[in-house]
N, CA, C and O atoms as CSV, one atom per row, in Angstrom:
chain,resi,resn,atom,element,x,y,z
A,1,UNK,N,N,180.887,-10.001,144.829
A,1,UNK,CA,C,181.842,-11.051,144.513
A,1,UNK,C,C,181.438,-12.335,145.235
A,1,UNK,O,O,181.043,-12.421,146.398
A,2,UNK,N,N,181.596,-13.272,144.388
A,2,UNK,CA,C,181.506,-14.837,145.287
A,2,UNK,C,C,182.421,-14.996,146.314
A,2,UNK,O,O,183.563,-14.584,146.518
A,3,UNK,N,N,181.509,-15.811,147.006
A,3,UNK,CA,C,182.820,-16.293,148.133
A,3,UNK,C,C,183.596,-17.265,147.181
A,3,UNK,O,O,183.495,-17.638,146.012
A,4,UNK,N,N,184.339,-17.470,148.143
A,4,UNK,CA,C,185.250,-19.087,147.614
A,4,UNK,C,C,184.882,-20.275,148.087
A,4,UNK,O,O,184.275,-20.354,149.155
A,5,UNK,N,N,185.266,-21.577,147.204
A,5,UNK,CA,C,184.280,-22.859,147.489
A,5,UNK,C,C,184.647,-22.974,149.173
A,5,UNK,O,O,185.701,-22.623,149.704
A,6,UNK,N,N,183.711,-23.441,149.687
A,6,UNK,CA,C,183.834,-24.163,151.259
A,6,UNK,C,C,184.320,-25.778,151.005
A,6,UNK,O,O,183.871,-26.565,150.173
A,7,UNK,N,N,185.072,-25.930,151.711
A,7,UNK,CA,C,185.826,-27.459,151.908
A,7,UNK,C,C,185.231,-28.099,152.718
A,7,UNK,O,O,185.808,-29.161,152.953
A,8,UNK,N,N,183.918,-27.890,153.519
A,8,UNK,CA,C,183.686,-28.621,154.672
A,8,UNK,C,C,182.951,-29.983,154.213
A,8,UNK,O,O,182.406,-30.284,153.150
A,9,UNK,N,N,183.120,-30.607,155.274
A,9,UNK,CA,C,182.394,-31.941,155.029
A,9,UNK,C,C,180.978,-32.141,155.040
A,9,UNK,O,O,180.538,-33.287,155.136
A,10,UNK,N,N,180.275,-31.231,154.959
A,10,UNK,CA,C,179.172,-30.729,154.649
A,10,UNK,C,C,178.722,-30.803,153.226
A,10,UNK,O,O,177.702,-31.331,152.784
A,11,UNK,N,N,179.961,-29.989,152.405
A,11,UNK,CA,C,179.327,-29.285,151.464
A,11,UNK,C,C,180.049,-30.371,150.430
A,11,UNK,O,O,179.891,-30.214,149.220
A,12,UNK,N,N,180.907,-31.563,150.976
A,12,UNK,CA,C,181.653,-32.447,150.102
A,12,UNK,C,C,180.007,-33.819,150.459
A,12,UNK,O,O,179.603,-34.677,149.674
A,13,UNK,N,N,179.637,-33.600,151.422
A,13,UNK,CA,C,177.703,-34.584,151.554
A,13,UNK,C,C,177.230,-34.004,150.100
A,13,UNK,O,O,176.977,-34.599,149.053
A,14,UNK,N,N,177.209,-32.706,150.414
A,14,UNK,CA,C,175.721,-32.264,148.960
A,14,UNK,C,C,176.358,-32.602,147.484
A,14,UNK,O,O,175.764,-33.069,146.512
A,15,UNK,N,N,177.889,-32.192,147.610
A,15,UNK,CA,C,178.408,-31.991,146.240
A,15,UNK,C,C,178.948,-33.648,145.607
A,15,UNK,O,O,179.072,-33.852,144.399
A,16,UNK,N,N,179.228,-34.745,146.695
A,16,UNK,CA,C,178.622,-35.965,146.415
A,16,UNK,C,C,177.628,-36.637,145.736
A,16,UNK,O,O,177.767,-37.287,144.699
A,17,UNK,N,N,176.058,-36.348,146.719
A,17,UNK,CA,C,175.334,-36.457,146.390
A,17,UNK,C,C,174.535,-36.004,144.891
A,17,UNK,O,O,174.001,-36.730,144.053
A,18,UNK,N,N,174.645,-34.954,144.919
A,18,UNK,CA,C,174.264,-34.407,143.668
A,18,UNK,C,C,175.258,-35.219,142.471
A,18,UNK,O,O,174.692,-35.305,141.381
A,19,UNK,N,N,176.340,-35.686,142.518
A,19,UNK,CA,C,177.280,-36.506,141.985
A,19,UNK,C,C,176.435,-37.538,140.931
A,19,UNK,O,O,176.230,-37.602,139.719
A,20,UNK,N,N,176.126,-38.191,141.968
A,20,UNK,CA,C,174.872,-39.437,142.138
A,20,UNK,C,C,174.522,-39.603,140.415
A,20,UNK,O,O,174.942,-40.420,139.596
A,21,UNK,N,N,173.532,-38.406,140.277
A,21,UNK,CA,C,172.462,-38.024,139.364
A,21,UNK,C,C,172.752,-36.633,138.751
A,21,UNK,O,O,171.837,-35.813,138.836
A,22,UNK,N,N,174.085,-36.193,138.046
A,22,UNK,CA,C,174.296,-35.207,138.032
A,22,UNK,C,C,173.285,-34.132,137.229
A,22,UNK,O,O,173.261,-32.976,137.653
A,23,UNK,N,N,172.649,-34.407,136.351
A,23,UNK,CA,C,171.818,-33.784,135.285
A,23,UNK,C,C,169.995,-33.870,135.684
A,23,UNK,O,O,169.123,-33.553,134.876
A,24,UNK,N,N,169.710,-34.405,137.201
A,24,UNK,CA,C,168.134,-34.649,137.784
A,24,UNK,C,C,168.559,-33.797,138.525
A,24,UNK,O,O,169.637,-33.634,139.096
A,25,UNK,N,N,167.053,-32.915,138.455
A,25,UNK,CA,C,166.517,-31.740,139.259
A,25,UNK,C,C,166.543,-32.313,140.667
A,25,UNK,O,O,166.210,-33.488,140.512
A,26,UNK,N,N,166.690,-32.171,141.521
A,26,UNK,CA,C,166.928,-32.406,143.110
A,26,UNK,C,C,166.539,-30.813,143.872
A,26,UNK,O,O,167.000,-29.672,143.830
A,27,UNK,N,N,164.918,-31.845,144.865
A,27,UNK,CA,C,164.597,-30.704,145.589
A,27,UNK,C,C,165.668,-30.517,147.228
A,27,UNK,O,O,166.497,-31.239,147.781
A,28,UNK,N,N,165.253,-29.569,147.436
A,28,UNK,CA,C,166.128,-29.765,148.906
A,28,UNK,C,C,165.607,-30.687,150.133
A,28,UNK,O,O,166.294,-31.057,151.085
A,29,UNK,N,N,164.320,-30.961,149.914
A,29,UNK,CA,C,164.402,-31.840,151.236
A,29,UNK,C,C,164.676,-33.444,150.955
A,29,UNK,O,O,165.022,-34.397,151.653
A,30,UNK,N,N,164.298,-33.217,149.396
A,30,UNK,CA,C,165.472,-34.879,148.675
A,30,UNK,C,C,166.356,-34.728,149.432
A,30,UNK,O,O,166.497,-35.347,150.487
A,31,UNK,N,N,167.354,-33.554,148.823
A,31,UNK,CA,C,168.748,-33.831,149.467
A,31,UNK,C,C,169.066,-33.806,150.890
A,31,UNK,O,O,170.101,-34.395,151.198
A,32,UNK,N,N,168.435,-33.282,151.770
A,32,UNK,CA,C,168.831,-32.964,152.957
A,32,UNK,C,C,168.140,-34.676,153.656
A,32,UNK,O,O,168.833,-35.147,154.558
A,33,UNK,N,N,167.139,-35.332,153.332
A,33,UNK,CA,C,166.917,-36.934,153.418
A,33,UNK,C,C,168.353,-37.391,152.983
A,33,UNK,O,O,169.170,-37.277,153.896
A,34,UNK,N,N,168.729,-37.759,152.097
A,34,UNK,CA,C,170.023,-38.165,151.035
A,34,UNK,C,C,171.042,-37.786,152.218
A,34,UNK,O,O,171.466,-38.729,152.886
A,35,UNK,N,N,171.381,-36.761,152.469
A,35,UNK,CA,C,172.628,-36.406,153.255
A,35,UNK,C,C,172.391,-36.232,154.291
A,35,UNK,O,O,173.449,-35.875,154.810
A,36,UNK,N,N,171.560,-36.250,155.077
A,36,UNK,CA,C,171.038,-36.350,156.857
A,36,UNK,C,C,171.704,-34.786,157.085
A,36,UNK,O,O,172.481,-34.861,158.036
A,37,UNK,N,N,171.657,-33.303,156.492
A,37,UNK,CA,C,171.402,-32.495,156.707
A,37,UNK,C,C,170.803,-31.998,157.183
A,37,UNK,O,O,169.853,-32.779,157.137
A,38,UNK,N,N,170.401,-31.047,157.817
A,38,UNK,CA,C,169.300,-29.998,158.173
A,38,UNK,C,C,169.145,-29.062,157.834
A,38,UNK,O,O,170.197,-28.421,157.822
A,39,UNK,N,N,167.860,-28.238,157.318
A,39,UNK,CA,C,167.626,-27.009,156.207
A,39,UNK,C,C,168.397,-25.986,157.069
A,39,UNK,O,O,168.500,-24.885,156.528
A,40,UNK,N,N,168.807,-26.071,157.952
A,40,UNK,CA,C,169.548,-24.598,158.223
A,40,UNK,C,C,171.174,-24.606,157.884
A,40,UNK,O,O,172.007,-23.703,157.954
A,41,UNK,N,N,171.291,-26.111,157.456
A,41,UNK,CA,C,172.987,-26.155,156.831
A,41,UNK,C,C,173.013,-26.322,155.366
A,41,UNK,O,O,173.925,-26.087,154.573
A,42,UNK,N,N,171.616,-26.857,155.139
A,42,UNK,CA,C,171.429,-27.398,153.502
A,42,UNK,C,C,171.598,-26.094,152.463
A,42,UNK,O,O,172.343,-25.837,151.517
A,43,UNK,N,N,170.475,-25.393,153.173
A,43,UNK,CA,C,170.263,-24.208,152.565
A,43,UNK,C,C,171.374,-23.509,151.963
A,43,UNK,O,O,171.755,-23.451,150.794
A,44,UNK,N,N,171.877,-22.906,153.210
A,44,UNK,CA,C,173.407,-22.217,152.649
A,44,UNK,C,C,174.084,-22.710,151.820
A,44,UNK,O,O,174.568,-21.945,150.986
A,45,UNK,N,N,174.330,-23.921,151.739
A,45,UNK,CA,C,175.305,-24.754,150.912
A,45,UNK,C,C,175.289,-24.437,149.695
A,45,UNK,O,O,176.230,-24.122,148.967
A,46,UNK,N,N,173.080,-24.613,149.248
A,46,UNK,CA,C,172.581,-24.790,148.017
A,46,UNK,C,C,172.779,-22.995,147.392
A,46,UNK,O,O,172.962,-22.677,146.217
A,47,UNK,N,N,172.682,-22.150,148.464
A,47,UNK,CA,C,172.869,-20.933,147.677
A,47,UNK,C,C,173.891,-20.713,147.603
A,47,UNK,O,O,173.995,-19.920,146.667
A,48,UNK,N,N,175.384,-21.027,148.261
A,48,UNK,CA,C,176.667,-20.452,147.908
A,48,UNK,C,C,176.945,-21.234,146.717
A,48,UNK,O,O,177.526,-20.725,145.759
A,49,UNK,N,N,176.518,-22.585,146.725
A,49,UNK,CA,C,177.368,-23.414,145.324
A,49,UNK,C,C,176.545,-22.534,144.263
A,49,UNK,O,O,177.256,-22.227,143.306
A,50,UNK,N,N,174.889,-21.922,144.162
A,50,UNK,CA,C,174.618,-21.107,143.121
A,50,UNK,C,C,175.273,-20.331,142.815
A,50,UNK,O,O,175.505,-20.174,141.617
A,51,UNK,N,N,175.840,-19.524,143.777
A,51,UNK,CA,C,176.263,-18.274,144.042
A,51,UNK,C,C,177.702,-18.420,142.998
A,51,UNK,O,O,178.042,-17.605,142.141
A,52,UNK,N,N,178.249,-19.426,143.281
A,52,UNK,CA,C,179.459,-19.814,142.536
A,52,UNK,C,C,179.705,-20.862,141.008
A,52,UNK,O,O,180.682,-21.424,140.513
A,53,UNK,N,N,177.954,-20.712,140.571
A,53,UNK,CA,C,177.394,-21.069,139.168
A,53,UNK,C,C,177.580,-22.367,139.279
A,53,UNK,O,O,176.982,-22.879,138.333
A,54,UNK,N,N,178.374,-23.639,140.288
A,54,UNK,CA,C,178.103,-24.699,140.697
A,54,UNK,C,C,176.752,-25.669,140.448
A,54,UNK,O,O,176.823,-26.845,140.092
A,55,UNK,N,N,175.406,-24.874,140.728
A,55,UNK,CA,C,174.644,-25.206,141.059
A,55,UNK,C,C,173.424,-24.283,139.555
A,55,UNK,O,O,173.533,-23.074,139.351
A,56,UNK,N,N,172.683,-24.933,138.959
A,56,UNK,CA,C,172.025,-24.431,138.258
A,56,UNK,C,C,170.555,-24.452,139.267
A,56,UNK,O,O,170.673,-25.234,140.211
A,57,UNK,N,N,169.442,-23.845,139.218
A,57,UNK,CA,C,168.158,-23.692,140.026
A,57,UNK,C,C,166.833,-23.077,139.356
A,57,UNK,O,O,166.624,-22.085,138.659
A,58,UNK,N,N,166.146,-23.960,139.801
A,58,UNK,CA,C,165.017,-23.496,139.222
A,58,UNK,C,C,163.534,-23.365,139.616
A,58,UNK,O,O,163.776,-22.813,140.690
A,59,UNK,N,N,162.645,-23.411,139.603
A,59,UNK,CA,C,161.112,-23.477,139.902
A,59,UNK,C,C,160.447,-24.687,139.588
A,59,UNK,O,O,160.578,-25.071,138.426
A,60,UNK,N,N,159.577,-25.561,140.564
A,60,UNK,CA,C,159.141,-26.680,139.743
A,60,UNK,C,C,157.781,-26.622,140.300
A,60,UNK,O,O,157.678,-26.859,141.503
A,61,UNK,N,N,156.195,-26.209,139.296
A,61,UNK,CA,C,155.215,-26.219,139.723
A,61,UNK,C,C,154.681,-27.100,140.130
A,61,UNK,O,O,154.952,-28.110,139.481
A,62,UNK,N,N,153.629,-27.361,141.380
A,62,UNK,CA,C,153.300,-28.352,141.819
A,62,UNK,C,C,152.236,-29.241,141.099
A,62,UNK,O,O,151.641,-28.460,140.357
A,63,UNK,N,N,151.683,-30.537,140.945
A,63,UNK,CA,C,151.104,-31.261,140.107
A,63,UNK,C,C,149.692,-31.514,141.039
A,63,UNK,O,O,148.628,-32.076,140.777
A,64,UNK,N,N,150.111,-30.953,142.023
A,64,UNK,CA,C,148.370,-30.715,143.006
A,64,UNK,C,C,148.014,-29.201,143.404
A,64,UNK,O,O,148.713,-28.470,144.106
A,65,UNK,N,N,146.557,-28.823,142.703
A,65,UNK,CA,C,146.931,-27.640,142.872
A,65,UNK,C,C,146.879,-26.906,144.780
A,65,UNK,O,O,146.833,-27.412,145.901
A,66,UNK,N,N,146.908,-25.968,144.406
A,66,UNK,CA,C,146.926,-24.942,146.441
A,66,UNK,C,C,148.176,-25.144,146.764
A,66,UNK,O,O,148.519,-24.606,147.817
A,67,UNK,N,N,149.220,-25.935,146.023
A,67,UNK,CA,C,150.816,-25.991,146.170
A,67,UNK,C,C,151.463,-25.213,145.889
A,67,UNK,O,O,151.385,-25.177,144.661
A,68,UNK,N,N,152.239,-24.352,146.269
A,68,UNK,CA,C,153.739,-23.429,145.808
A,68,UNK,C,C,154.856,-24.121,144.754
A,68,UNK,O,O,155.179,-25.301,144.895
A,69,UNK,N,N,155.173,-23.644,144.150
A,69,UNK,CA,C,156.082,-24.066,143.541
A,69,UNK,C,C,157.000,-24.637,144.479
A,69,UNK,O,O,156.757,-24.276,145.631
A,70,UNK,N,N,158.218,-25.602,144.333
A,70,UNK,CA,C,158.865,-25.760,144.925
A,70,UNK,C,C,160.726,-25.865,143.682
A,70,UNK,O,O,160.941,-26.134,142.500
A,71,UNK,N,N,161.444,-25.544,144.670
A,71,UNK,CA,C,162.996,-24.986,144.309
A,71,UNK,C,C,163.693,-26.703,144.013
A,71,UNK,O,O,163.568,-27.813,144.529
A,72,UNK,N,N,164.409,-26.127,142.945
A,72,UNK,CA,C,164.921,-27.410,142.434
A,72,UNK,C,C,166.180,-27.207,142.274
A,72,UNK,O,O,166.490,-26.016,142.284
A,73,UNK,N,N,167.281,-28.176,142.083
A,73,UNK,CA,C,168.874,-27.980,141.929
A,73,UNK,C,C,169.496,-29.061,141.172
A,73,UNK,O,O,169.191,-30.235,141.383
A,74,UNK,N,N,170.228,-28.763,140.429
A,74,UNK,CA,C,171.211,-29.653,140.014
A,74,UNK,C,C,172.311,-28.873,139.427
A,74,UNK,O,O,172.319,-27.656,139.240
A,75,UNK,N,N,173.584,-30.038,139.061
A,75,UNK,CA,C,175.117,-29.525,138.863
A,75,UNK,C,C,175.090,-28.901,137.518
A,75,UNK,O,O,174.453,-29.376,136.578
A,76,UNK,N,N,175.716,-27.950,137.465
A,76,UNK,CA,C,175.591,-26.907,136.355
A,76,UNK,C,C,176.911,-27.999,135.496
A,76,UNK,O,O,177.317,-29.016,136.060
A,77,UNK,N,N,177.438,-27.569,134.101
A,77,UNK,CA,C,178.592,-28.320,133.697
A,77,UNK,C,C,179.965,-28.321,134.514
A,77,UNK,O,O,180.770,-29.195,134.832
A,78,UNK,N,N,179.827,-26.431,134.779
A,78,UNK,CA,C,180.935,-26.478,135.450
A,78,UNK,C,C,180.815,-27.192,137.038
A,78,UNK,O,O,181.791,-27.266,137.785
A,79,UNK,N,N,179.763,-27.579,137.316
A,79,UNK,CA,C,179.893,-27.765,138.783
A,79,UNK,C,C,179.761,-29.309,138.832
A,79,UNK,O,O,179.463,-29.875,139.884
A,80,UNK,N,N,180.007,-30.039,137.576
A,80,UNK,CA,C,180.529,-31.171,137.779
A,80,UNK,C,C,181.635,-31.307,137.745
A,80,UNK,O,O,182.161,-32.117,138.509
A,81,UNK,N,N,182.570,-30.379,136.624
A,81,UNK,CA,C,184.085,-30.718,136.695
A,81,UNK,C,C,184.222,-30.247,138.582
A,81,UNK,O,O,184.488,-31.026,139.498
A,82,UNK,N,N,183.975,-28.950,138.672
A,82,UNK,CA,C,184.423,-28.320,139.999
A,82,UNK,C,C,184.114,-29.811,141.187
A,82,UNK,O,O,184.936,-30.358,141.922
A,83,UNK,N,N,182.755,-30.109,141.009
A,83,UNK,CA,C,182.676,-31.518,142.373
A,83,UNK,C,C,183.570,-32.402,142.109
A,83,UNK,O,O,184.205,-32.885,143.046
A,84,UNK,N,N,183.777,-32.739,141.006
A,84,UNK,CA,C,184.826,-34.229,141.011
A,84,UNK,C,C,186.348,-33.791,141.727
A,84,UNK,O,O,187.049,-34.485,142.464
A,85,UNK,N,N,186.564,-32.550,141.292
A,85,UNK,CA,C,188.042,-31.682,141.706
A,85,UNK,C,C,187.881,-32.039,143.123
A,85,UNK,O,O,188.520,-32.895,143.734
A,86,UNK,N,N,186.742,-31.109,143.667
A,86,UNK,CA,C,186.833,-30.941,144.675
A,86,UNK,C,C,186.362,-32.582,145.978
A,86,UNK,O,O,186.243,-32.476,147.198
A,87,UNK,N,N,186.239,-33.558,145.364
A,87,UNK,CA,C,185.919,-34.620,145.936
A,87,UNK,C,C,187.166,-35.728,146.081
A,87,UNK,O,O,187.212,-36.758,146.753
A,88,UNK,N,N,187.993,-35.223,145.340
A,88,UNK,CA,C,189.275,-35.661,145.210
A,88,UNK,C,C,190.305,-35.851,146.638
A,88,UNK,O,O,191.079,-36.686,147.106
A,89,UNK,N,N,189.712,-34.394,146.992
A,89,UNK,CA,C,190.188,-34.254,148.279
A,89,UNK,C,C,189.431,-34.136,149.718
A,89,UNK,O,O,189.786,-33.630,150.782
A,90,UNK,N,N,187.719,-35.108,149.139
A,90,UNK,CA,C,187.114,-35.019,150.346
A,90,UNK,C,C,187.246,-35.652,152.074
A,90,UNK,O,O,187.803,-36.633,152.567
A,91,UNK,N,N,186.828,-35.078,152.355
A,91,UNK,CA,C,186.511,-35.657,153.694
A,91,UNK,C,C,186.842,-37.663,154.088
A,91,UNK,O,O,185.885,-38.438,154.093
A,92,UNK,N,N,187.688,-37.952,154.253
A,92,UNK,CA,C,187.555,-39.204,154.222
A,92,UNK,C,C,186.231,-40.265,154.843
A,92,UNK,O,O,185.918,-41.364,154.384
A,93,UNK,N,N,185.672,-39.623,155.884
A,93,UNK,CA,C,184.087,-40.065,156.202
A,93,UNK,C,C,182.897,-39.773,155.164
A,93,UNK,O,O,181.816,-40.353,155.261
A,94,UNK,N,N,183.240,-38.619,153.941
A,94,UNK,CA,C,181.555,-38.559,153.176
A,94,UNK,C,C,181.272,-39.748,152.655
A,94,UNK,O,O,180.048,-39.882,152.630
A,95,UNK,N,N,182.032,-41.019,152.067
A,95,UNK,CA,C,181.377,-41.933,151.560
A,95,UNK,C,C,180.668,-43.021,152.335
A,95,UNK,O,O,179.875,-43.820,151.835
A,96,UNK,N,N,181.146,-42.959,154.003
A,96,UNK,CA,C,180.868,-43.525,154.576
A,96,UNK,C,C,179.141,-42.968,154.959
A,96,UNK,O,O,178.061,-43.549,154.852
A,97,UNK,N,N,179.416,-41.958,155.306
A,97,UNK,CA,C,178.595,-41.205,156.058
A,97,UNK,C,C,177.082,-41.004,154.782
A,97,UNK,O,O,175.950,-40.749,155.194
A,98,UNK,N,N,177.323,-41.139,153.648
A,98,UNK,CA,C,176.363,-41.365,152.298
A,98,UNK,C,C,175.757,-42.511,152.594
A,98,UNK,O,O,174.551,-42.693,152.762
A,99,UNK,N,N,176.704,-43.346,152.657
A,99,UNK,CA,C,175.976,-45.270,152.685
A,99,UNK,C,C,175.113,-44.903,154.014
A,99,UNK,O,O,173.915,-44.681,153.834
A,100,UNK,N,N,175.468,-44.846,154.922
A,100,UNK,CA,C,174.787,-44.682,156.526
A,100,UNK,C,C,173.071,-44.134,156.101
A,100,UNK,O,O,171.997,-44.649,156.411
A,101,UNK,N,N,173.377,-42.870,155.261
A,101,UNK,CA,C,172.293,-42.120,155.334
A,101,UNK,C,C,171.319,-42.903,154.256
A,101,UNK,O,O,170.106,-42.692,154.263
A,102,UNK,N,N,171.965,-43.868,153.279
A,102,UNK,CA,C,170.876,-44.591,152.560
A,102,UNK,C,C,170.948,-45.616,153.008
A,102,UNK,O,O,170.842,-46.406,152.070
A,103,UNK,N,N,171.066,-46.118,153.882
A,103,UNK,CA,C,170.709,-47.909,155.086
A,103,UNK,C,C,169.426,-47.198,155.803
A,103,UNK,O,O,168.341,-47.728,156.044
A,104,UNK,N,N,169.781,-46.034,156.044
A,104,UNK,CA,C,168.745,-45.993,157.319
A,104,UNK,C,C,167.263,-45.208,156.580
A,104,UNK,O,O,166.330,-44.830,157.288
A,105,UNK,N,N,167.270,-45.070,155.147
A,105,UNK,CA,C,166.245,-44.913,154.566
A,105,UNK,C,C,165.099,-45.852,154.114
A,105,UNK,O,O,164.129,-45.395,153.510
């Protein structure tokens, strides 16, 4: 069974972000640049919102070869209605805390 969505202000950064560009593939260290995350908080995020069909994912081969594929994400249909729901009642710092993280890029 899925968990249930997380409310943290974490997961209202990714589900923002992904907002952005809802229908572009987004790798994780895009996003974790984008939201001043770190892969040990990003990560989880990106597999529970899968986990909860939020998040569609996929494989994207590399265009140089001796590269690994690398993991891609974006908002499934339902996980755009679900982000807007759930942004409704975000964090009052994620929009702030978004702008911050694209000034200092």
């Amino acid at each position: 069974m899925a968990r249930t969505a997380n409310r943290s202000r974490q997961t209202h950064l990714v589900l923002a972000t992904l907002l952005e560009r809802p229908s572009a593939w987004r790798h994780g260290y895009d996003l974790a640049k984008e939201t001043g995350l770190k892969s040990g908080t990003l990560y989880p995020i990106l597999i529970r919102l899968a986990e909860q069909g939020m998040l569609a994912e996929d494989w994207e081969e590399s265009d140089s070869g001796g590269r690994p594929p690398r993991h891609v994400y974006r908002l499934s249909a339902a996980g755009v209605k679900a982000a807007r729901a759930i942004l409704q009642t975000a964090h009052p710092d994620v929009a702030a805390t978004l702008r911050a993280a694209k000034a200092s890029r």
